[in-house]
C-alpha positions in Angstrom: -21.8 -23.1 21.6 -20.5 -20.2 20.0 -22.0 -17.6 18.1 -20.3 -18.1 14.2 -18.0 -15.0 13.0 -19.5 -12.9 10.8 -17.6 -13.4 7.3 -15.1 -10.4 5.8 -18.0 -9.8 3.0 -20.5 -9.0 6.4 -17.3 -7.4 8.1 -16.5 -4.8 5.4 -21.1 -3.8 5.3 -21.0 -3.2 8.7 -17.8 -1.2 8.6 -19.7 1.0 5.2 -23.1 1.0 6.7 -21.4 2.6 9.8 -19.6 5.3 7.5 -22.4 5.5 5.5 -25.1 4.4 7.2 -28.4 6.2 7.7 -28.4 9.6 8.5 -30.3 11.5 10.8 -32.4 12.6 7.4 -33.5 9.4 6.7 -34.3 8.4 10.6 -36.8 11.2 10.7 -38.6 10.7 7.5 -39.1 6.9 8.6 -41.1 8.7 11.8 -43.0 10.5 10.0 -41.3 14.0 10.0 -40.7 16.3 6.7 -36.7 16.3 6.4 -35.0 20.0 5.5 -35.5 21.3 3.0 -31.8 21.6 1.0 -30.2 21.2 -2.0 -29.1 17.3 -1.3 -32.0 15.7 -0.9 -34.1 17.4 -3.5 -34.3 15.4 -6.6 -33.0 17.9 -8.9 -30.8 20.2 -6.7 -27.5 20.7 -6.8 -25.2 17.9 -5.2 -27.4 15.3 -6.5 -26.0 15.2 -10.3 -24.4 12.1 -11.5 -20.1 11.9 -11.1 -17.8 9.8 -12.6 -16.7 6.1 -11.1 -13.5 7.1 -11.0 -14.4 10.3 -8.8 -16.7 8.2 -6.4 -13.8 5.7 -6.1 -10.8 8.0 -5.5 -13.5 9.8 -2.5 -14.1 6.7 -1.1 -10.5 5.5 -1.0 -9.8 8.8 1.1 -12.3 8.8 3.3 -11.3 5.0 4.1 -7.5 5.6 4.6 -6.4 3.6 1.6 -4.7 6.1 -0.6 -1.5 5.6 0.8 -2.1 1.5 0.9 -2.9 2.2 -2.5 0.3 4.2 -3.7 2.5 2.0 -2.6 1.0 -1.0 -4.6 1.3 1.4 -7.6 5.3 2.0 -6.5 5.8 -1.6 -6.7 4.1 -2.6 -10.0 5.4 0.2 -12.0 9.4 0.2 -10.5 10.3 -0.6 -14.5 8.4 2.3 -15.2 10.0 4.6 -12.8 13.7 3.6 -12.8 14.1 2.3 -16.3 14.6 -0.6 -17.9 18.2 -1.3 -17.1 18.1 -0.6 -13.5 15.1 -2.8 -13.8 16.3 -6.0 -14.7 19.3 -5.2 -12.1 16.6 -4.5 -9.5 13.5 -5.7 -7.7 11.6 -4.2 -5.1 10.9 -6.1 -2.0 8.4 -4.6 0.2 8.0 -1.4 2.0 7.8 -1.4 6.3 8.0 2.0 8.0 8.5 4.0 5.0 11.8 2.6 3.8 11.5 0.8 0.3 13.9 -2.2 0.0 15.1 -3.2 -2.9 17.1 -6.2 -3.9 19.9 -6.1 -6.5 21.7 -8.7 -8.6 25.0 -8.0 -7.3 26.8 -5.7 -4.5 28.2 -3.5 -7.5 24.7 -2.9 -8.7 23.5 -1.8 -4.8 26.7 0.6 -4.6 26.1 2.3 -7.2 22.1 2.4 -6.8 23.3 4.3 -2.7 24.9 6.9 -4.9 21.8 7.8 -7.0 19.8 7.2 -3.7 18.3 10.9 -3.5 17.7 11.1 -7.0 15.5 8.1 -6.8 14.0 9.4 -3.9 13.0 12.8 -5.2 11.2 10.6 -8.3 9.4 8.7 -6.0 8.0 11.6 -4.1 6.8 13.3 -7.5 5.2 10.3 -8.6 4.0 8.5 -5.6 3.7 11.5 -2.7 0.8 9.6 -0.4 3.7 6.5 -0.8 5.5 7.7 2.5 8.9 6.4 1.5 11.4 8.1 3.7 14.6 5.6 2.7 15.5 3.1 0.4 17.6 0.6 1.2 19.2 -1.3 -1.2 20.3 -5.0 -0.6 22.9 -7.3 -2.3 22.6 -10.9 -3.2 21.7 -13.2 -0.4 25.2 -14.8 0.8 24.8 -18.5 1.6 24.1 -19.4 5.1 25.5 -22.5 7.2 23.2 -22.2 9.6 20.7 -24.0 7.9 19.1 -28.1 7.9 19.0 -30.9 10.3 22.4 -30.9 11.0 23.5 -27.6 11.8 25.2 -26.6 15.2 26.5 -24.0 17.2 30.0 -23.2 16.3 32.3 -21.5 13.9 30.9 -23.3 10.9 32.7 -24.8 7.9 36.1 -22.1 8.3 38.9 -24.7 8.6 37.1 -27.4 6.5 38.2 -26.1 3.2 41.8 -27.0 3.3 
């Protein structure tokens, strides 16, 4: 038999423990050396004072790569906030892949106009959200109806000459 997968909670300790793990300090003291003597590990010296949650949070969300992950979750849950609330109900963001931000709009008018004002959005979104790493927006019309869909579709010109 198999040996069972160690679950995502285990996954994500080992990953910490290996980025956090135990120092060379702490391997030493267990054999019986005295550790240096510095400020860290001292229990009044400087670098051991108390910081905020926030502080500990936004460190540890750089040193794991996540910042970016991060600012693009924030781009998409405050679009409304960004654009406005007009271009808001006209608009909804889609996803981002390879630094390009798509964004659906209710009609073809609404994504012609949205290309015009395309570096303007830009430029807000780079203020705002600069770990983002949106390079392009592309903006999308409605969906157009495809007959290329069900049990009984086939190859062929479709429903062209059906109509009349």
């Amino acid at each position: 038999m198999s040996e069972p997968r160690p679950g995502e909670a285990v996954s994500a300790y080992l990953r910490l423990k290996a980025l956090f793990g135990a120092s060379a300090s702490r391997a030493s003291r267990r054999r019986g050396e005295r550790a240096k003597d510095n400020d860290a590990e001292r229990p009044f010296g400087a670098g051991r004072d108390a910081r905020a949650l926030g502080d500990v949070i936004a460190n540890l969300t750089q040193e794991l790569g996540w910042d970016s992950d991060i600012e693009r979750s924030a781009l998409l849950a405050q679009w409304p906030a960004l654009v406005g609330d007009v271009l808001a109900e006209k608009t909804e963001p889609i996803g981002i892949e390879d630094g390009v931000l798509t964004v659906a709009c209710a009609s073809t008018a609404w994504a012609a106009q949205l290309r015009t004002m395309r570096n303007d959005l830009l430029r807000a979104i780079a203020e705002r959200y600069p770990d983002a790493g949106i390079l392009s927006i592309r903006f999308n019309g409605p969906d157009v109806p495809s007959w290329k869909k069900g049990p009984r579709s086939i190859p062929g010109r479709g429903p062209r000459d059906t109509y009349g």
